[in-house]
Phi, psi and omega in degrees: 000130190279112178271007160318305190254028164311162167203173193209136187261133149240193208209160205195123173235121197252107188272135180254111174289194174245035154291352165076048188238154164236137195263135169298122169214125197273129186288148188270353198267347185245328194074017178265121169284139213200155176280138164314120150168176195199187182312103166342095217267090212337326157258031141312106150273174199312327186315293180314274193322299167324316176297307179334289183280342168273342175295300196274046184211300169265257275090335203252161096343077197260140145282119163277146202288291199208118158314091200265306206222180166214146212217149158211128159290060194329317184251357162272325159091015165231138226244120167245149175265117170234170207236123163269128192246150171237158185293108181268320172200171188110182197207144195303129159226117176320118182255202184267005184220005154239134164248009148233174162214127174229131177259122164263160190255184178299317182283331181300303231281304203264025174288302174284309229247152166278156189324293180321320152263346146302303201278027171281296214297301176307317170305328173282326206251037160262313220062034220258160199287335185238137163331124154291177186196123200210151184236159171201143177250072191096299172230305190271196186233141177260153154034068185274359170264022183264073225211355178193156175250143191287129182296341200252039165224000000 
């Protein structure tokens, strides 16, 4: 198997309250802020795996909503699924991979978070009909005004 061309999927859930705030949650190993969620586990499908990593990432207990974006991390080779999700049950607890959480407005999200990952967050809370599809290297936006395909052509 040629592993160049390998990718790896993760999945990544932007819980929305109902002040229209999205929960944050600071990674313990970078300290950086993100929507909870992480790799996809090779006999996972997406549903699962996604409740999967925001539970061991809050304590909560999530539905996903909606398909918002699909992201690929151009020099790392990792293509993320991000899902806007609501709160079914649970209650926010600090893990071994979150040591905080914060509901954020749209401006807070791009205050904290870095481009690349701000805009997972931002993409869920327009609530636009179609997905976005964005490439990134990490921290920054390749082609950013390039970012979703239009449904009606």
């Amino acid at each position: 198997m040629d592993h160049e061309h390998l990718h790896s999927v993760s999945v990544a859930g932007v819980i929305i309250d109902d002040q229209g705030r999205a929960l944050l949650a600071q990674r313990r190993d970078n300290g950086h802020w993100e929507a909870p969620g992480g790799i996809l586990e090779r006999h996972e499908d997406i549903e699962s795996g996604l409740i999967r990593e925001v539970r061991e990432e809050t304590g909560l207990e999530v539905d996903p909503v909606a398909l918002t974006g699909v992201y690929k991390n151009m020099p790392r080779g990792i293509v993320a699924l991000v899902f806007r999700c609501r709160v079914v049950t649970g209650s926010l607890a600090e893990t071994d991979e979150s040591r905080a959480f914060r509901w954020v407005t749209a401006d807070e999200v791009r205050a904290l978070a870095s481009e690349a990952f701000a805009v997972r967050v931002l993409d869920a809370m327009k609530f636009a009909r179609v997905p976005a599809i964005r490439q990134h290297d990490g921290i920054n936006l390749l082609n950013p005004d390039r970012h979703t395909i239009d449904a009606s052509s």
